[in-house]
C-alpha positions, 0 to 999 in steps of 0.5 A: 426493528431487528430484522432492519438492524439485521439487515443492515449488519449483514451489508460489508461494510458495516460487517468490515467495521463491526470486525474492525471493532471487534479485533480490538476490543475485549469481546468474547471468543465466541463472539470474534469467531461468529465475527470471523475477527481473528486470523484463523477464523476456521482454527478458533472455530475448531477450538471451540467445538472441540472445547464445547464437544469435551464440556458435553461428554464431561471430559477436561482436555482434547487435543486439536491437530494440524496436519501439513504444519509448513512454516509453523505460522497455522501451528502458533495460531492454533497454540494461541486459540487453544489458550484462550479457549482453554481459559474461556472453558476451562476444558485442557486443550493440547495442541500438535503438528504434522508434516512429512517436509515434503510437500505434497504429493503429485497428482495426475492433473485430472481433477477426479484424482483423489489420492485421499482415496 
């Protein structure tokens, strides 16, 4: 029986409903994350890594980045994540951004360029 109940979760329209629900109601973080029901499913999942790497090593804050801010919207995401998870943990999260205001750079077109090299 579970694995037909599995299988029926993982179809996409259960799985867009299910995310529906799960945007709405009060469930835990982990949980929205493992749903990807948040805006920034990969920013949640950062925070809570993080979170859960501090709780292994016995620490009581990290600080999470974000490097090519822009506009600020991925920033105030992350701001909100941090919060929650923090009072989901109990682990002290700071938060800062990065960006040059420039963009970014010019590549040569070539899809082996690799400027990060």
């Amino acid at each position: 029986m579970n694995d037909l109940v599995l299988a029926i979760l993982k179809e996409t329209q259960i799985r867009r409903l299910v995310k529906r629900f799960m945007r709405a109601l009060p469930v835990p973080l982990p949980l929205k994350a493992l749903w990807d029901a948040v805006d920034r499913p990969h920013y949640l999942c950062g925070v809570l890594a993080a979170a859960a790497q501090a709780q292994c090593e016995g620490r009581d804050a990290v600080t999470v980045i974000e490097f090519g801010v822009a506009d600020g919207d991925g920033l105030l995401a992350l701001e909100r994540y941090a919060m929650a998870v923090a009072r989901h943990t109990g682990v002290r999260i700071e938060v800062c951004g990065f960006d040059t205001g420039v963009g970014l750079p010019l590549g040569t077109g070539d899809y082996r360029d690799h400027p990060d090299i």
